[in-house]
N, C-alpha and C positions, 0 to 999 in steps of 0.2 A: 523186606525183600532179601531174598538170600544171595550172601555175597559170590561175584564169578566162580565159578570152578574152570577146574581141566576136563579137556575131554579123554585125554590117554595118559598113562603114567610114563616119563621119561625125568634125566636129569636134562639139569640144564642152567641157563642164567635167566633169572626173572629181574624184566624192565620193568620202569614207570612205567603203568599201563596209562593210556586215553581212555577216563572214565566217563567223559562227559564232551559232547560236538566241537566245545571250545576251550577245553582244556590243552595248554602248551606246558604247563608244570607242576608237579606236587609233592607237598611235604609228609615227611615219614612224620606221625606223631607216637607210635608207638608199636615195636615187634613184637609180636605175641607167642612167638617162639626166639630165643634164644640162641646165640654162635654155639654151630656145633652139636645141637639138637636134632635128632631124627626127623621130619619132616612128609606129613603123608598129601597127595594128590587129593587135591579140594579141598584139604584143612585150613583153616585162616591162619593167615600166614603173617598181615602187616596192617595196620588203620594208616591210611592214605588222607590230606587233607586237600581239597581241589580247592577251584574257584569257586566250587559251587556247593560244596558240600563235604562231609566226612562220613568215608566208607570204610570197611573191614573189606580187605581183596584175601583171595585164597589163592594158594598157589599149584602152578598149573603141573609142578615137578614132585619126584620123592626121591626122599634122600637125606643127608648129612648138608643142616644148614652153614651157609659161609655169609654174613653180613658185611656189604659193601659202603653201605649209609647212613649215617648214623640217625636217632634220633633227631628230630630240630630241623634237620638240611633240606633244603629245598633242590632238588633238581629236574630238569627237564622229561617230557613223556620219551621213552625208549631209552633213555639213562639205566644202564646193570646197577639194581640197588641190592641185590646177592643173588649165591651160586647155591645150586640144589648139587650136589656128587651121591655118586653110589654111597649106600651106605655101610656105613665100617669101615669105607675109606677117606683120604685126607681131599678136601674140596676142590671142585673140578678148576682148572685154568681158565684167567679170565682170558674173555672173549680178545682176539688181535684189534689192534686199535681203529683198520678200517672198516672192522664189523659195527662198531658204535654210529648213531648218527654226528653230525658234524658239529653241532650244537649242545653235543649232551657232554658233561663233567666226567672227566676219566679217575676212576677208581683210584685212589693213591694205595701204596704199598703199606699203610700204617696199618698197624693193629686192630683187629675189627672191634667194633666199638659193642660195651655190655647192653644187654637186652633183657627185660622179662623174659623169666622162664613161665612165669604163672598160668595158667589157662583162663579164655577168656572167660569162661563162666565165673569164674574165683575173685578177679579183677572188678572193683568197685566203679560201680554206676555212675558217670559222671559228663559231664559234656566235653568237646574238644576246649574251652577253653579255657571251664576249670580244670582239666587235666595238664595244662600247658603252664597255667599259673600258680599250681600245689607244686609242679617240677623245677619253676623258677626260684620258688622261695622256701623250697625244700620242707614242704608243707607235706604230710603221709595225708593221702585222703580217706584213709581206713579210720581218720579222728576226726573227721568233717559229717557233723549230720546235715544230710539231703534233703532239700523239701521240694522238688522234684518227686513226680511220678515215681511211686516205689521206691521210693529214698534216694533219686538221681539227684545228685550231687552239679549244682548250678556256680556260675559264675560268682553272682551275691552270696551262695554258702562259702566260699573261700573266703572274699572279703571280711566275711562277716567273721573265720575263723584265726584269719589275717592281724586283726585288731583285737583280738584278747591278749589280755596280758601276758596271758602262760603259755602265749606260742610263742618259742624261740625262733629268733630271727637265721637267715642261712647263714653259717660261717664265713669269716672273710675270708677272701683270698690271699694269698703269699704272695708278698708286690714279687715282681719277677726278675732273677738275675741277672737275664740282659735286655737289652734296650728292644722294645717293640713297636711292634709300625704303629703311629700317631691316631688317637680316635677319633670318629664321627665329628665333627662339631658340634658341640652344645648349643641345644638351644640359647638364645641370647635371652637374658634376665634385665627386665625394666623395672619402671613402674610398680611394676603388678607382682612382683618379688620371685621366688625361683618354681618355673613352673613345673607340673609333673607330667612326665613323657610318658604316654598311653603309645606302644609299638600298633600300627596295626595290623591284623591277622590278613590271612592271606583272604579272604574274601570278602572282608574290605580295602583292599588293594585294589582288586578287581572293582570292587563297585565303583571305586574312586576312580581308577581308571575310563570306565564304562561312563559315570557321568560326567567326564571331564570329554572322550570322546565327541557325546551326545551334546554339551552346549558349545563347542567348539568347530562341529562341522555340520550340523543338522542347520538348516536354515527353518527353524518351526515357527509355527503361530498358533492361536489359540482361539478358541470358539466357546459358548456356553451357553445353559438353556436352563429353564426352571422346571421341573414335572410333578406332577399335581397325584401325587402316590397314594390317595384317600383308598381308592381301589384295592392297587395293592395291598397296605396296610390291614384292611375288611379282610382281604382272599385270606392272608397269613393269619386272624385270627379267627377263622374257621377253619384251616389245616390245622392251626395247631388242637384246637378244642377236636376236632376230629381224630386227632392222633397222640393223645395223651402227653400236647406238650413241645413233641418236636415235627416242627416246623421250619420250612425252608427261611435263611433269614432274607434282609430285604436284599444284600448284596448279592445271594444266592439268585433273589429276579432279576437283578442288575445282568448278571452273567451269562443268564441265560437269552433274555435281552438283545445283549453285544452279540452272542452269538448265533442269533438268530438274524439280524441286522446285516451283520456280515456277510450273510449269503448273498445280499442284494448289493451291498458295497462294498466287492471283491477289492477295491484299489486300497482299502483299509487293512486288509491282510495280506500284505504286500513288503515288500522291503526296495528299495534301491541299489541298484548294483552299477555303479558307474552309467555305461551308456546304456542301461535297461533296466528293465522292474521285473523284478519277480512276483510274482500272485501264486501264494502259493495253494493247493488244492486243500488240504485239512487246514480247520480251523480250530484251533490250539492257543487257549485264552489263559496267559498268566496270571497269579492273583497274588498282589503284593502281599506279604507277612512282614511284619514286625517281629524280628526276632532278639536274642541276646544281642547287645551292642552291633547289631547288624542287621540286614532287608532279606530277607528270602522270598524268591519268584518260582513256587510250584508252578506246574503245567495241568489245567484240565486237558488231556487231551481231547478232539475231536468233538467240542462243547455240543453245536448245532446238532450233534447226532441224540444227545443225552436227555433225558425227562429232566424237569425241574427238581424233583426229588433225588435223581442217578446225582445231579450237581450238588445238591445238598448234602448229601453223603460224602461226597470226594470231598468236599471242599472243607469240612470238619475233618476229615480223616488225613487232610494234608496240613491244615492249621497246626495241629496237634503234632505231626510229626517235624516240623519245623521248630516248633518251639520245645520240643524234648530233645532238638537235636538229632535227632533219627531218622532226618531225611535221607536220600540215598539220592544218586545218579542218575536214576532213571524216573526220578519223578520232576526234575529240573529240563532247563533246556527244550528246544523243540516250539517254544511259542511263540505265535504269529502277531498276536496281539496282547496288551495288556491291563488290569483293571485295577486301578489305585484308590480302597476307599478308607477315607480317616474320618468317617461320620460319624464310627463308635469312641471318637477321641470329642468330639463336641466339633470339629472345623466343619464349617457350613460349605463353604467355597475354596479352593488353590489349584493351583497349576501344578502336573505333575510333569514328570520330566521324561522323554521318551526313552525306551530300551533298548537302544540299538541291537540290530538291525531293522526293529519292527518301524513302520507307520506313521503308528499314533500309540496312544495311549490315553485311555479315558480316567478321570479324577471324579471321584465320589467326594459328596459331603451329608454332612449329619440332615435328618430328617426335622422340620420344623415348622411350626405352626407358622403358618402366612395366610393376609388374606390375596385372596381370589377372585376374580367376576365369574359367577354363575347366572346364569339366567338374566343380566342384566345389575346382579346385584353382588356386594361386597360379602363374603366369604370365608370363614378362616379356616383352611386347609392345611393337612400336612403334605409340606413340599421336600423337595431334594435339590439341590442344583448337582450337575454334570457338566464339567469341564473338558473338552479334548484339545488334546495338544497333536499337532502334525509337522509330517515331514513333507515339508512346500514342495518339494524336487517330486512329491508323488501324489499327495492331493491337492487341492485350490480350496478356497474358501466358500465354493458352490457345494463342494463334495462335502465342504463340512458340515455348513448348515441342514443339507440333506439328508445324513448319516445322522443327525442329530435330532432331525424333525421324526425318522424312522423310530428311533432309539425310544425319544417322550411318548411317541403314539402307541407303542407297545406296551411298554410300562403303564403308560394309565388305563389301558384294557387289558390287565394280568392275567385275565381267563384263558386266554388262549393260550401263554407261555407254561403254563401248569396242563396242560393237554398233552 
């Protein structure tokens, strides 16, 4: 997706923009123009790292750039992180201090901090965190092979570039002349001998946050059901022999499923809002990712409106961009419900954990041979279990079992969901 642009050319101070519904702050991981650099209206300007993702913004001014923040820092949305001035002259004044928000970090007078000048095309393919962790240990990633997409350069490629002998370690630093304010505390060393501190990234912050949120003030309970997928499992392997192969997968029926479900159990797509519920009218099905050392929750938008196949597409084409890192802003956010399945991990059955603000949250497991009564008689079918988790304060335990019974009956007559 291509990154914001301006709509007119002016100078001006470009803030932390709000890239994302619940974004309150974000970090500079790298300027892709330079203090001092000419600067053109819609050019990319900065890679911004949110809670939810890492994008490239463009900037909405032209001119003579002035960097206000440096690489690493974290600051608030509407924080001046630089000044665009006329060009060929010296960079516009910053903004009076009551123009800033109240909560945003004020510019210190120091030295603007150095930046790439390279352009991004030039700039080596790599993800935000091995970009962050080559910077740490002064690692060039121009000597890192990528085994990533096109030679995109992944977290395990540093590692791995990390532990060769022939990469020198970063220079120490120069203990420092005078006395400096006291560090962090160390973690405490037992038993188990001195451990090693993994920082976390800013959107596992969030997530941490989020699920700490979510078992803390969600009063949830749990439901579950067995479904008898022989059906579907048949439907998929005549789509695929139909279609040289690809085929919707089983989660792709799951999906569609929920979101067909949902029309009838609006209180499912719903959130809590102190003394009221919202229900909200599009239905907007997340679907957990597995990412680097982290969870990503793309958005199908507007599921119930889509063929079985429109969902199969998205949902590969969002996989894929999550795990290359390449997700953007506008494909997060926005969903009403969500679909957790660890079935292609071997787990049969768990409890997922809800996403605040939503609901519920439905938990896939892997497909397996069980038997069955048919016709009176013992069976061995492939089954699934689905787990849902809820938020008591907005459905009951009637709403679940119902939502639930809806969900198995769809799924074991998949014909219709592929229409």
């Amino acid at each position: 997706m291509a990154a914001p642009t301006a709509t007119e050319s002016a100078t001006g101070t470009v803030v932390m923009p709000r890239l994302s519904d619940s974004m309150e702050e974000g970090t500079i991981l790298e300027w892709l123009k330079g203090d001092g650099d000419a600067v053109l209206s819609g050019a990319d300007l900065v890679e911004i790292e949110t809670d939810k993702a890492t994008t490239v913004y463009a900037s909405d001014f032209e001119g003579t750039l002035r960097i206000l923040v440096a690489v690493g820092e974290t600051v608030a949305v509407g924080t001046p992180i630089a000044e665009v001035g006329e060009p060929g002259s010296s960079p516009a004044a910053p903004p009076p201090a009551d123009a800033t928000p109240a909560d945003a970090t004020e510019p210190t007078a120091a030295p603007a901090p150095t930046a790439t000048t390279e352009p991004l095309e030039a700039r080596v393919a790599a993800t935000p965190v091995a970009r962050r962790m080559a910077r740490e240990h002064g690692l060039d990633l121009a000597e890192v092979a990528g085994s990533g997409r096109d030679g995109r350069v992944s977290k395990a490629d540093v590692v791995r570039a990390l532990d060769r002998p022939d990469t020198d370690p970063p220079p120490a630093a120069e203990p420092p002349a005078a006395p400096v304010a006291a560090p962090a505390p160390a973690a405490a060393t037992g038993a188990g001998g001195e451990p090693a501190i993994e920082p976390l990234s800013r959107t596992q912050t969030v997530i941490a946050q989020r699920m700490s949120q979510a078992k803390t003030t969600i009063p949830e309970f749990w439901v579950e059901a067995t479904v008898d997928m022989s059906a579907a499992v048949e439907l998929r392997e005549q789509i695929k022999q139909a279609s040289d192969g690809r085929a919707p997968s089983l989660n792709d029926f799951v999906i569609r499923a929920c979101a067909v479900t949902l029309r009838d159990h609006p209180r499912f797509n719903a959130s809590y809002e102190g003394d009221r519920i919202a229900l909200w009218p599009r239905i907007n099905i997340g679907m957990a990712v597995a990412a680097e050392a982290t969870l990503v929750v793309p958005t199908i938008f507007d599921a119930d409106r889509k063929a079985l196949g429109e969902i199969a597409r998205e949902t590969r084409a969002l996989a894929g961009r999550v795990r290359e890192g390449t997700v953007v802003p506008a494909d997060l956010g926005g969903g009403t419900f969500t679909v957790s399945n660890l079935g292609g991990m071997g787990i049969t059955r768990f409890a997922a954990v809800i996403n605040p603000p939503q609901a519920a949250i439905l938990a896939v497991g892997a497909v397996v041979r069980a038997p069955v009564e048919v016709d009176g008689a013992l069976r061995f079918r492939p089954t699934m279990t689905v787990g849902l988790t809820c938020d008591h304060r907005v459905v009951y335990g009637a709403d679940a079992a119902a939502f639930l019974a809806d969900l198995r009956d769809r799924l074991e007559r998949p014909l219709l969901l592929a229409l």
